[in-house]
C-alpha positions in Angstrom: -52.2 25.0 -51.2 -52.5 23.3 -54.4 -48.8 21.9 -54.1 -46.9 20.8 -50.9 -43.5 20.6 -51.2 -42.2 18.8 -47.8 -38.2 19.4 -47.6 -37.9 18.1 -44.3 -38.6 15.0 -43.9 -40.4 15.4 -40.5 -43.7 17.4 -41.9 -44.6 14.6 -44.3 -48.3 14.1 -42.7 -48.6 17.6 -41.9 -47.9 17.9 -46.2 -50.7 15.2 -47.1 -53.5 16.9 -44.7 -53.0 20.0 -45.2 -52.8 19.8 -49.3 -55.9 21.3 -51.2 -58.6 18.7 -53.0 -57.0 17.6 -56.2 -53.8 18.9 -54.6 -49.9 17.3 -55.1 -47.3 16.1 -52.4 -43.7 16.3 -53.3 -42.0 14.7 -50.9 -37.9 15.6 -51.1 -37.2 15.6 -47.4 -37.6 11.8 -46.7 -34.1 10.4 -47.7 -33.5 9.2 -44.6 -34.5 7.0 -41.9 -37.4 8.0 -40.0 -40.5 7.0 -38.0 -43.4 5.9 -40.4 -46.0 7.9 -41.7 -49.9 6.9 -41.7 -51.5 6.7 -44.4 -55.3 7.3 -44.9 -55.7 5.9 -48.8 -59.3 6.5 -48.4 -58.3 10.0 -47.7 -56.0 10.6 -50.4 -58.3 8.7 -52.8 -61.5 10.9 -52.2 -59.4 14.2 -52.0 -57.6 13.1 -55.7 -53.7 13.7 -54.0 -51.0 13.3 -55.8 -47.7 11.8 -54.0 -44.7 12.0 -55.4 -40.9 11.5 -54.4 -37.9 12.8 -56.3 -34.4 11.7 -55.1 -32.1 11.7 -57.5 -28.4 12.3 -55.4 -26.8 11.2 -52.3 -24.9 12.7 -49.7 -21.9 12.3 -51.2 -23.0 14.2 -53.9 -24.4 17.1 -52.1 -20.9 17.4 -50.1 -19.1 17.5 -53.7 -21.7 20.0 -55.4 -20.6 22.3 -52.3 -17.3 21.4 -52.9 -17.1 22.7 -56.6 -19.2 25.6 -56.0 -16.7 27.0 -53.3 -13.5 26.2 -55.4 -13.9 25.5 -58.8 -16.7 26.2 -59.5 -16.7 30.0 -59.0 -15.0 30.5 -62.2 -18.8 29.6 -63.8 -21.3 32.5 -63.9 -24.1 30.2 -62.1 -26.1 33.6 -61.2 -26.6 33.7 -65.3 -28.5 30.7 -65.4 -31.4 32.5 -62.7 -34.3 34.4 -64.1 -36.4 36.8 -61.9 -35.9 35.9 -58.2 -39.8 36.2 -56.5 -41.4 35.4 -53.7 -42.7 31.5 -52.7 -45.9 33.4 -52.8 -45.7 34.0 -56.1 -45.0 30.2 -57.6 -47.9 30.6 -59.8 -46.4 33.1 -61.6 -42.6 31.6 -61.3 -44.0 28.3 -63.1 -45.6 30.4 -65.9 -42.5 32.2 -66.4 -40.1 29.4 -66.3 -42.1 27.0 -68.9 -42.3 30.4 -71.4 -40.5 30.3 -74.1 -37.0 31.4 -73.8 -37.4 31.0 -70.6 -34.3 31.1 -68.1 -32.3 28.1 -66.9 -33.8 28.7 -63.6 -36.5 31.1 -61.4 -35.2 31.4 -57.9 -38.0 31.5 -55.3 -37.1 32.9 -52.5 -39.5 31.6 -48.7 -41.2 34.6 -47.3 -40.3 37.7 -49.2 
């Protein structure tokens, strides 16, 4: 694939070798501690990879953003904010539609469907 997005944290080596040539890494698994990955620079350099890492909330977070949604938070209508609901498959198609004008808050993909 053209983008790996590794969710895990326990696939990231699996993400780099397995991405196309030219290909990106997104790495929002690894947020906590784990054994260290190799790294073949050489590798990433000739295939043109892309690594990135997006963290941007902590557990604590996580546990109160579950918290509003189950109380609170139900009084919002969240389900608004999501645009067409397609397949992982599909993720070309998702990207085009949710950078389109007017597009929605959100596409929802949805893992094997």
């Amino acid at each position: 694939p053209d983008v790996v997005i590794e969710a895990s944290g326990h696939a990231v080596g699996e993400a780099l070798a397995g991405v196309a040539v030219g290909g990106t890494v997104v790495l929002v698994g690894s947020v906590f501690p784990a054994a260290p990955v190799p790294l073949d620079a050489e590798d990433l350099v000739r295939r043109l990879i892309t690594v990135a890492g997006v963290h941007n909330y902590g557990a604590d977070d996580l546990a109160a953003a579950a918290s509003f949604l189950a109380g609170r938070g139900r009084a919002y209508p969240f389900g608004e904010a999501v645009g067409a609901v397609r397949s992982l498959l599909d993720i070309d198609a998702a990207l085009t539609e949710a950078t389109a004008p007017g597009a929605p808050l959100r596409v929802g993909l949805v893992p094997g469907r």
